[in-house]
KEPASE-109125 format. One line per 3 residues: their letters; for each residue x, y, z of C-alpha. Coordinates in pm, 1 decimal. Example, Ala and Ser with C-alpha at 12.3 -4.5 7.8 and 13.67 -1.06 7.14 Angstrom:
AS) 1230.0/-450.0/780.0 ~ 1367.0/-106.0/714.0 .
This chain:
XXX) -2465.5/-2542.5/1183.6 ~ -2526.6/-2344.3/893.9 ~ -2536.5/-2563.4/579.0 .
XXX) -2291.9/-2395.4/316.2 ~ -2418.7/-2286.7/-17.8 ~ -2281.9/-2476.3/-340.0 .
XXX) -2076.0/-2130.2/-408.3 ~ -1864.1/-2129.8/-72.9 ~ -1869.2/-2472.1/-117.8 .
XXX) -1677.1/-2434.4/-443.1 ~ -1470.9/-2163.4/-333.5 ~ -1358.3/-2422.0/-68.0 .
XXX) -1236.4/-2651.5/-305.9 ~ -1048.9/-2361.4/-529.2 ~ -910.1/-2204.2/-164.4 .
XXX) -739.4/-2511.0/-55.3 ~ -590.6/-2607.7/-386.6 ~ -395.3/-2261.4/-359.2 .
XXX) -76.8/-2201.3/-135.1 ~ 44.3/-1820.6/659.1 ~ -33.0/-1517.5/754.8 .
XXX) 35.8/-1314.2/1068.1 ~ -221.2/-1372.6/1366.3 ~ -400.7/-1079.6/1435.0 .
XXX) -665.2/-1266.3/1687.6 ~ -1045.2/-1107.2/1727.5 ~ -1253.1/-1199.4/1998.3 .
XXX) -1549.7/-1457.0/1868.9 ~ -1769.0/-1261.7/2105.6 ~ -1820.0/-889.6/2151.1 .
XXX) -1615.5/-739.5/2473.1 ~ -1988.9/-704.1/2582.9 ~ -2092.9/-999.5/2629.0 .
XXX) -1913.4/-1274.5/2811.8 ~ -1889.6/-1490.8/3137.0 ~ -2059.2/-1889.7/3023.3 .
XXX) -1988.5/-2098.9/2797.9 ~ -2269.6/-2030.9/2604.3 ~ -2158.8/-1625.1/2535.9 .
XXX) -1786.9/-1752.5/2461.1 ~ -1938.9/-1970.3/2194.6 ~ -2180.9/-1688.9/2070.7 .
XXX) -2140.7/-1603.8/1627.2 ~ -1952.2/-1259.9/1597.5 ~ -2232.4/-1156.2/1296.1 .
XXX) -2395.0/-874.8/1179.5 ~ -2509.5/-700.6/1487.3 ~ -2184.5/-716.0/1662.0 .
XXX) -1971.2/-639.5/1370.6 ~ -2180.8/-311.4/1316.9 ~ -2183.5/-248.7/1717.0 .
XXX) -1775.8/-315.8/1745.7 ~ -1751.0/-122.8/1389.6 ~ -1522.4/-292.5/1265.8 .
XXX) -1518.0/-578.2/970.7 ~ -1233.5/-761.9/942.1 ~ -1161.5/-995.4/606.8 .
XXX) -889.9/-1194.9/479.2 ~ -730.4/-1217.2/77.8 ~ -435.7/-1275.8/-19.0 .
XXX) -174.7/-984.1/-187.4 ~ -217.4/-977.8/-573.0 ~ -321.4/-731.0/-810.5 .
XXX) -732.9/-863.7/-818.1 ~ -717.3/-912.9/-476.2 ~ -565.1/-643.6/-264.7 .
XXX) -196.2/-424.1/-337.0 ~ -53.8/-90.1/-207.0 ~ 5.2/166.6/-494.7 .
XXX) 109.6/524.7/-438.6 ~ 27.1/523.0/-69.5 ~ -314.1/417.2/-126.9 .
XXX) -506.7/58.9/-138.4 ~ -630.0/-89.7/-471.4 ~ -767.8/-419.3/-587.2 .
XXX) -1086.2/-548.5/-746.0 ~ -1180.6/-729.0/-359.8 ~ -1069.5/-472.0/-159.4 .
XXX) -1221.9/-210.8/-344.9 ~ -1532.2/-370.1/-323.3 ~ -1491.1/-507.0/60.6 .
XXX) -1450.2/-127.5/121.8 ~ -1800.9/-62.0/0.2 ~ -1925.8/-283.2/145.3 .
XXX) -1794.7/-211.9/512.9 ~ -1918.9/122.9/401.8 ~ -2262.0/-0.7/353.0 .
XXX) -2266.6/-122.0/705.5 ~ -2157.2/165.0/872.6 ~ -1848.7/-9.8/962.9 .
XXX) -1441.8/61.5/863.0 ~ -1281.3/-232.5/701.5 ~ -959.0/-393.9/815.4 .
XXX) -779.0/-613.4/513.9 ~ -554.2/-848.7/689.7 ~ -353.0/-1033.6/410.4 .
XXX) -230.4/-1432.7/414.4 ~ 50.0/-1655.3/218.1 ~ -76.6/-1969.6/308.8 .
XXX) -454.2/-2040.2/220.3 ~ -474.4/-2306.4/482.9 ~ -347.1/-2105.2/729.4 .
XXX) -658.4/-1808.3/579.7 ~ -935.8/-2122.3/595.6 ~ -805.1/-2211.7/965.2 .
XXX) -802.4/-1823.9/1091.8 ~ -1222.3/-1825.9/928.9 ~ -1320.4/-2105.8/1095.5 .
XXX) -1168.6/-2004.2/1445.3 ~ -1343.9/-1700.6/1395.1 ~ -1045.7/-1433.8/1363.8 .
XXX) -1212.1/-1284.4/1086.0 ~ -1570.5/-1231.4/958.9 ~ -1458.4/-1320.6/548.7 .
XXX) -1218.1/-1399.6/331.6 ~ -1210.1/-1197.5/-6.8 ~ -1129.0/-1395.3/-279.5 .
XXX) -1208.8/-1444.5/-666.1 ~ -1408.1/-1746.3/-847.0 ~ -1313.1/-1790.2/-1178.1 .
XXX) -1634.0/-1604.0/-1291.0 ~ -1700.5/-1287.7/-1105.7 ~ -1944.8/-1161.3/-1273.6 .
XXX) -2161.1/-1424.9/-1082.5 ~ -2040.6/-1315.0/-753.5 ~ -1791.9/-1149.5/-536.7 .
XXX) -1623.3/-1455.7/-421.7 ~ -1662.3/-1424.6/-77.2 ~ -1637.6/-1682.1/173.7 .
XXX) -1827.7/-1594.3/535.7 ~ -1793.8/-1743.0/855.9 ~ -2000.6/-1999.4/998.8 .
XXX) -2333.6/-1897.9/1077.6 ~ -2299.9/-1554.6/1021.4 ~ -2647.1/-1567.4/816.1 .
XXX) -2755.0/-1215.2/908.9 ~ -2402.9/-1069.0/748.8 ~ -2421.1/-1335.3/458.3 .
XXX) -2789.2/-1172.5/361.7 ~ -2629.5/-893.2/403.5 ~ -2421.6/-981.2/128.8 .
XXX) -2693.3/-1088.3/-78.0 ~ -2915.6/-784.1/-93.0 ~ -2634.1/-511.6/-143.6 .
XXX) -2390.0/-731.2/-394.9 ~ -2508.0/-620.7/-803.8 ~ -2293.0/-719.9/-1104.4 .
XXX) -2340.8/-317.6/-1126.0 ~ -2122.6/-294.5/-824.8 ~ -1830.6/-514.9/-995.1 .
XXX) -1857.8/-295.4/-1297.8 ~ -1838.2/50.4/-1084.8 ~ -1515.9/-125.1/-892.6 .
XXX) -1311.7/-168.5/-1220.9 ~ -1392.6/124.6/-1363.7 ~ -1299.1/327.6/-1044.8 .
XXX) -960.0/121.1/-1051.4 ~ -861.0/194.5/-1420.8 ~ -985.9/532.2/-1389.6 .
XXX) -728.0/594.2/-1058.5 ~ -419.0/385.9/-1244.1 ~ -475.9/564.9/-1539.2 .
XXX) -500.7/916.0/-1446.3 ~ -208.9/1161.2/-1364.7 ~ -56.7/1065.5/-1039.1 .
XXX) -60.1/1442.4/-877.9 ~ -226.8/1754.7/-972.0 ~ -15.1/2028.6/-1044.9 .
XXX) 108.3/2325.7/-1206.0 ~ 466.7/2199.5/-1419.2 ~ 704.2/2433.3/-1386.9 .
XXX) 1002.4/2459.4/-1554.1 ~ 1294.2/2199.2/-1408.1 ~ 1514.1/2542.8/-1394.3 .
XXX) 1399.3/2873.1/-1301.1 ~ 1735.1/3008.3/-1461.9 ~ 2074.5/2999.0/-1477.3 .
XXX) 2218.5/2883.1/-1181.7 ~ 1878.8/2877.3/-992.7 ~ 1669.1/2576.5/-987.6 .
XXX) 1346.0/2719.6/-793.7 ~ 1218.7/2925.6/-566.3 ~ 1309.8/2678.7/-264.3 .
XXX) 1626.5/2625.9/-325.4 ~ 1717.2/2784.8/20.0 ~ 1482.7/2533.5/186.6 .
XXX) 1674.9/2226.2/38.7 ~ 2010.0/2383.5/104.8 ~ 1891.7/2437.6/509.5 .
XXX) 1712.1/2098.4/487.2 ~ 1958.3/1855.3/312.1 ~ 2216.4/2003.1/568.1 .
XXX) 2069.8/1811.1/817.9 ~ 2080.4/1471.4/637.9 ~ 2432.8/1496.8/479.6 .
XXX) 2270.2/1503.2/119.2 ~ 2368.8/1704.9/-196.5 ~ 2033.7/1990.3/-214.6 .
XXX) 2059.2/1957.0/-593.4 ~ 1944.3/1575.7/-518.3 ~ 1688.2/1665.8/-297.7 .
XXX) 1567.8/1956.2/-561.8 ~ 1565.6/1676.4/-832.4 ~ 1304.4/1436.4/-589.8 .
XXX) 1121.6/1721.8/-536.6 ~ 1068.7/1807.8/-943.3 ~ 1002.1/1441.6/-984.7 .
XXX) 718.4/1454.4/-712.8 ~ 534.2/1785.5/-756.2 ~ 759.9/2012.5/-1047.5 .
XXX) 780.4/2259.3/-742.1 ~ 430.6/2291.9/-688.2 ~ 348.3/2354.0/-314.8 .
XXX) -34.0/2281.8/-365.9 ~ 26.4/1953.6/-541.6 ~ -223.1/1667.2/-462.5 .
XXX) -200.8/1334.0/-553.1 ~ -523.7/1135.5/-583.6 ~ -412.0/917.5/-279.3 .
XXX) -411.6/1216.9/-105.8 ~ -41.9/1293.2/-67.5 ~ 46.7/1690.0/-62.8 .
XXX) 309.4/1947.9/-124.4 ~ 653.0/2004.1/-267.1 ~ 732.8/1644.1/-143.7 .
XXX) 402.4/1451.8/-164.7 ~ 354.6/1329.5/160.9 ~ 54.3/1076.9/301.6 .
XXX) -162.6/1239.4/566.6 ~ -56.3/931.5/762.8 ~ 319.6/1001.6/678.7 .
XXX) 274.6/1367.3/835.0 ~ 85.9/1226.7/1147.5 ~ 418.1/995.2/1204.9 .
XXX) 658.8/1289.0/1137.8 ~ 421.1/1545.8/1361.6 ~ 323.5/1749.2/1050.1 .
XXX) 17.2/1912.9/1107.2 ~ -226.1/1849.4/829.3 ~ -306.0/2153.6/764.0 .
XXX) 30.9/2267.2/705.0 ~ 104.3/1999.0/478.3 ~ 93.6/2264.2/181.8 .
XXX) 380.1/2507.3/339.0 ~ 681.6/2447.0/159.6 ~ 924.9/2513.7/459.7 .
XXX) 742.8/2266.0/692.8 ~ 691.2/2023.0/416.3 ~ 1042.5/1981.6/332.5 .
XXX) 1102.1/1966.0/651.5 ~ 902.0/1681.9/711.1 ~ 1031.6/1526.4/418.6 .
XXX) 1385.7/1519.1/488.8 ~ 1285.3/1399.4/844.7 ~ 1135.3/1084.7/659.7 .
XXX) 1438.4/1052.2/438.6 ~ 1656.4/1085.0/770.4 ~ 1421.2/786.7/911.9 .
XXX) 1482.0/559.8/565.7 ~ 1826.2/594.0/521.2 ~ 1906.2/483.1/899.3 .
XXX) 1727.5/169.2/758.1 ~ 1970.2/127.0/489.9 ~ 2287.8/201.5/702.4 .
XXX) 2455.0/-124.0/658.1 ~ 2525.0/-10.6/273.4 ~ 2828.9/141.0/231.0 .
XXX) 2778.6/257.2/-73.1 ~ 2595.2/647.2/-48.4 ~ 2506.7/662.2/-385.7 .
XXX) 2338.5/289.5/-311.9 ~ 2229.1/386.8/-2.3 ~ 2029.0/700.6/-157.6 .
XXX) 1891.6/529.1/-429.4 ~ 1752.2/285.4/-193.7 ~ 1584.4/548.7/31.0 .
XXX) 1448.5/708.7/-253.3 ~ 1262.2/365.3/-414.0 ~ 1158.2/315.9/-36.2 .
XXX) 987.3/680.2/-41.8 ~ 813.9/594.2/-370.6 ~ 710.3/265.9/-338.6 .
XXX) 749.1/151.3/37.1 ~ 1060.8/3.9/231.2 ~ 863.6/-333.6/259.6 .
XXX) 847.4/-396.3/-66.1 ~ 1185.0/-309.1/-157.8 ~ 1317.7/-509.2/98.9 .
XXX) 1145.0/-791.6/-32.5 ~ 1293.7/-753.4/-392.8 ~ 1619.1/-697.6/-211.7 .
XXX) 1560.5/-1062.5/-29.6 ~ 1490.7/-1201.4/-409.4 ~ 1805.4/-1031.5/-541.0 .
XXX) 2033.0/-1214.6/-264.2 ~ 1847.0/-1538.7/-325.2 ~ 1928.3/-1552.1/-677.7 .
XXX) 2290.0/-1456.3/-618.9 ~ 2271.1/-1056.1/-689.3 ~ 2395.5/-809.0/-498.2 .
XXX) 2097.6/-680.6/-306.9 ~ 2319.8/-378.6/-194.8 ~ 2332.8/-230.6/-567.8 .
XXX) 1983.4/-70.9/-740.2 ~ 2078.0/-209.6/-1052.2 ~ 2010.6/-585.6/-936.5 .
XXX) 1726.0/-504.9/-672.1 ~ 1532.8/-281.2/-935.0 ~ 1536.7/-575.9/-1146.9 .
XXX) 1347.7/-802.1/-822.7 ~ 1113.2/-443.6/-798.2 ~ 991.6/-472.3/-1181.9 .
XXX) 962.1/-850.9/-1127.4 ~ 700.3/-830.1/-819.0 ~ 458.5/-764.3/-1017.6 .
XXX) 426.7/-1131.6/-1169.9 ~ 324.1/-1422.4/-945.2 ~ 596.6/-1652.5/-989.1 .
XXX) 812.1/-1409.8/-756.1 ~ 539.9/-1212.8/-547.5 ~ 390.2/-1514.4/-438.6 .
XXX) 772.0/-1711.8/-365.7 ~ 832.5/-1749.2/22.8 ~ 1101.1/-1468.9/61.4 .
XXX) 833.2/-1201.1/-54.8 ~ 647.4/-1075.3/253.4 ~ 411.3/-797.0/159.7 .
XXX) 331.6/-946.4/-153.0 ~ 218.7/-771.7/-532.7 ~ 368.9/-425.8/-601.9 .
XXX) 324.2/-262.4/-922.1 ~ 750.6/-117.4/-958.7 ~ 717.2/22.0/-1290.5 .
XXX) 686.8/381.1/-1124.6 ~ 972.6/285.2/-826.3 ~ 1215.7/188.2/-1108.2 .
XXX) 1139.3/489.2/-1307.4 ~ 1119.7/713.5/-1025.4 ~ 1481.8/656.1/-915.2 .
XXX) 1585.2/686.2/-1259.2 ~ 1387.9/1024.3/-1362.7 ~ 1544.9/1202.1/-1026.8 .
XXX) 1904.6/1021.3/-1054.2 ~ 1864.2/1166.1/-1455.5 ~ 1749.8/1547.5/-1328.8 .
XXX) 2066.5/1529.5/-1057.4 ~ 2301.1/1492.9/-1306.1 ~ 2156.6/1801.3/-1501.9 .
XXX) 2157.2/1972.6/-1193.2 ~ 2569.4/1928.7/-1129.7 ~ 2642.4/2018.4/-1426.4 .
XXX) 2421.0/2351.3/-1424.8 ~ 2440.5/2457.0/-1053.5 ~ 2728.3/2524.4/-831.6 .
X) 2664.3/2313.3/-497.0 .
């Protein structure tokens, strides 16, 4: 048995002072090999994680850790786990954990090659933990980690939360009287479909790409309505016809379709849409989980005004680390000002356009 080092020693200490996580089981042996005890028993290290191509590590949600923002991953560890898989030729798969026992138990049974973590002084390492006797990955490790490499990560962070979210040409919110922009025949077609008011669906489209078809956000969403590559795959977009307006609204409203059937159970349509709309900025998961806080604490988690509240607050520990919260840190500034930029623009909109 591989002796630890005094680092994952003290990470061992920190890790179990903290406060599971879904099972996602790995094999400890590659589908290769197999048949005696001896194979079953075999380390999953280096070699096999390059030949399966796949590493697998473990954090916990937080925002130096690992968090979803704008349909993209972020996070000190994560961003630096990436390179790393990178490095080895490999993809990386960040599976997250609430419970830290739960993490150390899933390491030492060999469901995952490390966890990603932070000591209290980074700049001394990356915090990793490895499994046992994975010495070929932990050199690894060793040779390719530089404080250089922690220095890159932040920057590369700031630089992405900083920046403009999309790329685009602003147009004017009104192309003239009585006309709001060139597409206003696609959302009147499109928002048929979904029972919506076009003028609402013009406003979310303003508020993601000001009408732009060949808008790009740095996560790598596209078009008048900013959808993820992955979102077009689900809703059979063809990528590349992500930039044509027709089949991008299309899409879109096909995705809105999908989110409001989640919401169904609210009554309310003007709820209901705000809902769908803080689900297609910043995820359903996460909403729901600041809609689970918003019930807890006796708030109606059926009204935006009380759940945006829980979405601003998810950003803090004290609630994205509580029990109810299942997809942990979300940074809602941009969900709660979303919904209020396009519910702001709608109202012009009624007031300037006949429906």
């Amino acid at each position: 048995m591989r002796r630890p080092t005094a680092t994952a020693f003290l990470l061992t200490m920190l890790l179990l002072l903290l406060v599971g996580c879904t099972k996602h089981s790995v094999p400890t042996t590659p589908p290769w090999q197999g048949g005696d005890t001896a194979a079953d028993e075999a380390v999953f290290d280096l070699e096999q994680i390059q030949h399966a191509g796949e590493l697998i590590a473990l954090t916990i949600p937080g925002p130096t850790t690992y968090y979803d923002f704008q349909g993209a991953h972020l996070g000190v560890q994560y961003l630096l786990a990436q390179r790393f898989a990178s490095h080895l030729g490999v993809r990386l798969r960040m599976e997250t954990c609430r419970d830290t026992a739960e993490m150390m138990r899933r390491l030492a049974d060999g469901d995952a090659d490390m966890v990603a973590m932070r000591l209290a002084d980074d700049s001394l390492s990356t915090g990793w933990m490895l499994g046992e006797g994975k010495t070929a990955l932990q050199q690894a490790v060793d040779e390719w980690y530089s404080p250089q490499l922690l220095t890159e990560v932040l920057a590369d962070e700031r630089q992405k939360l900083s920046r403009p979210r999309v790329s685009r040409r602003v147009h004017a919110p009104m192309l003239r009287r009585g006309v709001i922009s060139y597409y206003d025949e696609l959302f009147k077609r499109y928002s048929r479909g979904i029972g919506w008011d076009w003028r609402l669906l013009a406003a979310q489209c303003y508020q993601e790409s000001t009408f732009d078809p060949d808008a790009v956000s740095w996560a790598g969403a596209k078009g008048l309505m900013q959808i993820m590559p992955k979102t077009a795959d689900h809703l059979g977009l063809p990528r590349d016809q992500m930039n044509d307006p027709e089949q991008n609204v299309a899409a879109a409203t096909r995705y809105l379709h999908e989110l409001e059937h989640e919401f169904n159970y609210i009554h309310d349509r003007t709820e209901r849409q705000n809902m769908v709309l803080a689900s297609y900025n910043g995820g359903i998961f996460h909403l729901q989980d600041a809609m689970r806080l918003a019930e807890r604490d006796h708030r109606n988690p059926q009204r935006w005004n009380d759940v945006r509240e829980y979405v601003l607050r998810l950003k803090d520990p004290q609630y994205y680390q509580d029990t109810l919260v299942r997809h942990g840190y979300m940074r809602g500034n941009e969900t709660a000002d979303y919904v209020d930029k396009i519910r702001a623009r709608y109202q012009q909109y009624i007031r300037q356009v006949k429906q």
